[in-house]
C-alpha positions in Angstrom: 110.9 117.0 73.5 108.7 113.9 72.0 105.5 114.2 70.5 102.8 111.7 70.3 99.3 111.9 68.6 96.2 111.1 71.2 92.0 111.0 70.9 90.2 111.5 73.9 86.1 111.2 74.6 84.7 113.1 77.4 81.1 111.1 79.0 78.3 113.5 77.7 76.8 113.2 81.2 79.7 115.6 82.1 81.1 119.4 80.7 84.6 121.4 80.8 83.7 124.5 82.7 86.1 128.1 82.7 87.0 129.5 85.7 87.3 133.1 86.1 90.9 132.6 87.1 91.1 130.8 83.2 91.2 127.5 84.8 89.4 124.4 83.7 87.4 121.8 85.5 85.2 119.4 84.6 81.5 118.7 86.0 78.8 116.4 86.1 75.5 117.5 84.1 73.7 114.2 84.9 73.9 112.1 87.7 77.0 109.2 86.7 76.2 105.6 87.9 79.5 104.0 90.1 81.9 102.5 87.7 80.7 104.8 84.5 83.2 105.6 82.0 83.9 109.4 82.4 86.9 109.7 79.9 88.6 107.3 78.1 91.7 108.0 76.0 93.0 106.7 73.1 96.5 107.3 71.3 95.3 108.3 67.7 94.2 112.4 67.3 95.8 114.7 68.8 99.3 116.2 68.7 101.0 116.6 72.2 104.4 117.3 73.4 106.1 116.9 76.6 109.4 116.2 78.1 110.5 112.9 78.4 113.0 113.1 81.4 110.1 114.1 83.1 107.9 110.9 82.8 111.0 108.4 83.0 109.7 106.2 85.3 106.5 105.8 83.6 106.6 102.6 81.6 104.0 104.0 79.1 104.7 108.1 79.2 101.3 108.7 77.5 100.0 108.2 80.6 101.5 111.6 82.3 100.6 113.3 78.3 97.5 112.1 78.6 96.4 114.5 81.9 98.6 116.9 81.0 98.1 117.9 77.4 95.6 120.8 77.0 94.0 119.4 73.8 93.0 116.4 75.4 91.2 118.1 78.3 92.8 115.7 81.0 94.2 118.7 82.6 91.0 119.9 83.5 90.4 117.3 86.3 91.1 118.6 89.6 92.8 116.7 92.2 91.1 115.9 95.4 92.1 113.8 98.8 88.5 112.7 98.3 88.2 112.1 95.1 85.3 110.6 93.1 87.1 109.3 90.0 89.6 107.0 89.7 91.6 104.8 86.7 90.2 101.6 85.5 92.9 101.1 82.9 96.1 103.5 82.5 93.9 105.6 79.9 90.2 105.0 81.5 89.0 107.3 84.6 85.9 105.8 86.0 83.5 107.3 88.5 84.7 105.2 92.0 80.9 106.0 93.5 78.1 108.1 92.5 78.4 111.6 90.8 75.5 113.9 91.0 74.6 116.7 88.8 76.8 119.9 89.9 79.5 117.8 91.4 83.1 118.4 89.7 84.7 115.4 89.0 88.1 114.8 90.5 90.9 112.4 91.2 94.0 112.0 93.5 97.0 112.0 92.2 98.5 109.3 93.9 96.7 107.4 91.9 99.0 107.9 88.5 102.3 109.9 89.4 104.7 107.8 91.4 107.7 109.4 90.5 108.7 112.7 92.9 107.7 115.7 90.5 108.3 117.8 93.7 105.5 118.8 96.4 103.5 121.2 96.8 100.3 122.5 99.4 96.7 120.9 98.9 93.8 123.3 98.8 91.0 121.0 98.2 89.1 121.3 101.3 87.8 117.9 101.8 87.5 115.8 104.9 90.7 114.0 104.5 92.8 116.5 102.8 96.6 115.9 103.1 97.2 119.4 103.3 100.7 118.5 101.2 100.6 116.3 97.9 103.9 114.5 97.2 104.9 112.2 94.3 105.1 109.2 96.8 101.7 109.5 98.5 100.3 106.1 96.6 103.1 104.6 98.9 100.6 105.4 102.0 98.6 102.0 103.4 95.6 104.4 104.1 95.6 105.2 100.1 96.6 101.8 99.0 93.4 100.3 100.8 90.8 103.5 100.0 92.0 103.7 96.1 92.5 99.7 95.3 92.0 98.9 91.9 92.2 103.1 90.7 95.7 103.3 90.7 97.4 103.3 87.1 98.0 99.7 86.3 101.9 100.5 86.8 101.9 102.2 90.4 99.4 98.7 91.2 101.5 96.4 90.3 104.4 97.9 92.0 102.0 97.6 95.1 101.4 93.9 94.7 105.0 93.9 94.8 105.7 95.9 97.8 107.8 98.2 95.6 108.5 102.2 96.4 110.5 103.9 93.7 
C-alpha cells in the first residue's frame, strides 16, 4: 500500500448528497455554465491510500486516488454513458455542457481508467447506455469523437497515438 496526501475543492454551485442506500452523489444547486470548474484536485491535504498494482498503468496514480479516496469526495461522482462532466486536466472535472439545478453531476469512466479493472453491468439509464462498462471502452471511435478533449491527459495522448493498452 502507498499513501499520498491530496486537497480537493468542490464548486459551491454543487453539494454531496446521501443516499438511502449510504451512497454518495453529487448535485448541482445552481445552474453550472459549459466549461465551469466543478472539482479541481490538488496533491497537498488529505491522507489517502491505495494499492499500487492496481493503478500501474497510470503514469500519475493520483489520478485513480483522486476518484477513489473517500476524503476527497471524488467517489461520489456517478458514472454515466451520458455524462455531463468530463476532465480538463488529469485532476480538473469540468462541466462538458450545461448543468441545471437538480441535475447530478456525472462522468464516464472511459474517460480516466484505461487499464482492465474487470467489467461489470451499467445501470445508468440514459439514452446511450452501454449496458456493460469495461476498462477499454475509451478505445471505442464513438467515445473518442463524443468525449474529445475529457479524457485524462494520459488515455488522450495514447489516442493521438493510436495506442490500446
Amino acid at each position: 500500500m502507498r499513501s499520498k496526501r491530496c486537497e480537493y475543492w468542490l464548486t459551491p454551485k454543487a453539494e454531496r448528497r446521501e443516499s438511502t442506500t449510504g451512497t454518495c452523489s453529487i448535485y448541482a444547486v445552481a445552474q453550472i455554465a459549459p466549461n465551469e470548474c466543478l472539482w479541481d484536485c490538488q496533491k497537498n491535504s488529505v491522507e489517502c491510500s491505495f494499492d499500487e498494482a492496481s493503478v500501474n498503468e497510470i503514469p500519475d496514480p493520483l489520478v485513480y486516488v483522486y476518484l477513489s479516496c473517500p476524503e476527497l469526495g471524488g467517489d461520489c461522482f456517478q458514472h454515466s454513458c451520458d455524462p455531463n462532466a468530463g476532465f480538463r486536466r488529469a485532476t480538473e472535472l469540468v462541466a462538458m455542457r450545461s448543468i441545471l439545478p437538480g441535475e447530478q453531476i456525472t462522468f464516464d469512466l472511459a474517460m480516466c481508467l484505461p487499464f482492465h479493472f474487470g467489467a461489470w453491468d451499467c445501470h445508468c439509464g440514459t439514452w446511450c447506455c452501454r449496458q456493460r462498462v469495461t476498462g477499454s471502452d475509451w478505445e471505442m471511435h464513438a467515445l473518442q469523437q463524443r468525449y474529445q478533449g475529457y479524457f485524462q491527459p494520459y488515455i488522450e495522448a495514447k489516442i493521438r497515438r493510436g495506442q490500446s493498452v
